[in-house]
N, C-alpha and C positions, 0 to 999 in steps of 0.2 A: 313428910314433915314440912319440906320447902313449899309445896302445895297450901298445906294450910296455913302459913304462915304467910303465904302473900293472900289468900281468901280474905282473910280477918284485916290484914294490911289496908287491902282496897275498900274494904266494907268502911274502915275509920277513916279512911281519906272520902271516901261516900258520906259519911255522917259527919264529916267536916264542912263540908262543900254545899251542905244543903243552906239555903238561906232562912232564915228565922224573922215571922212578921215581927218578934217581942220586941226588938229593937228600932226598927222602922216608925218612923213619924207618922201619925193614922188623924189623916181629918177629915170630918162632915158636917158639911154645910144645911144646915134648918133653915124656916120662914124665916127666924129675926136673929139667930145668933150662929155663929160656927167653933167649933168644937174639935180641937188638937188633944191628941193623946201621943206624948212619947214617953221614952227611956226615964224622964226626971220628973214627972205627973204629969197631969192634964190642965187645960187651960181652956177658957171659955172666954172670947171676944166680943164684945156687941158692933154691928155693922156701924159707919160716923153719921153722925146725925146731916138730915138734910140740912141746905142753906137757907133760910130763909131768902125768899123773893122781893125786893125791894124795886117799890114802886116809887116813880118821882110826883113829887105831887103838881097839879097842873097849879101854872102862874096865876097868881093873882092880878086881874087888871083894876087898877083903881084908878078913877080922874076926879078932878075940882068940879062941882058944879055947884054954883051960888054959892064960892065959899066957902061947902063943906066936900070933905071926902065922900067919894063914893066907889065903892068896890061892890064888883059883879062875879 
């Protein structure tokens, strides 16, 4: 009897001890989105958008000739 009753003992401390994905945070990453699944639902992010590039625009040279403006 004390035999089985430590069998069945260690067997629930075994089925205790086992870890469980259901709980665990689960993400994967795709082409354009990534995609979390845990314990409270699931949640789908989009990657931030690029910065756009800002170019400076080249100076204007202007001089007077006869009087009037002239830009090149």
């Amino acid at each position: 009897m004390k035999a089985l009753i430590l069998v069945v003992g260690m067997l629930g401390l075994a089925a205790i001890a086992v870890p469980e994905d259901a709980n665990a945070v689960v993400c994967a990453r795709g082409v354009v989105r990534a995609g979390c699944a845990g314990p409270n639902g699931a949640v789908v992010a989009r990657r931030p958008a690029p910065r756009a590039v800002v170019v400076r625009p080249a100076p204007v040279r202007c001089a007077i000739v006869n009087g009037r403006r002239v830009c090149r």
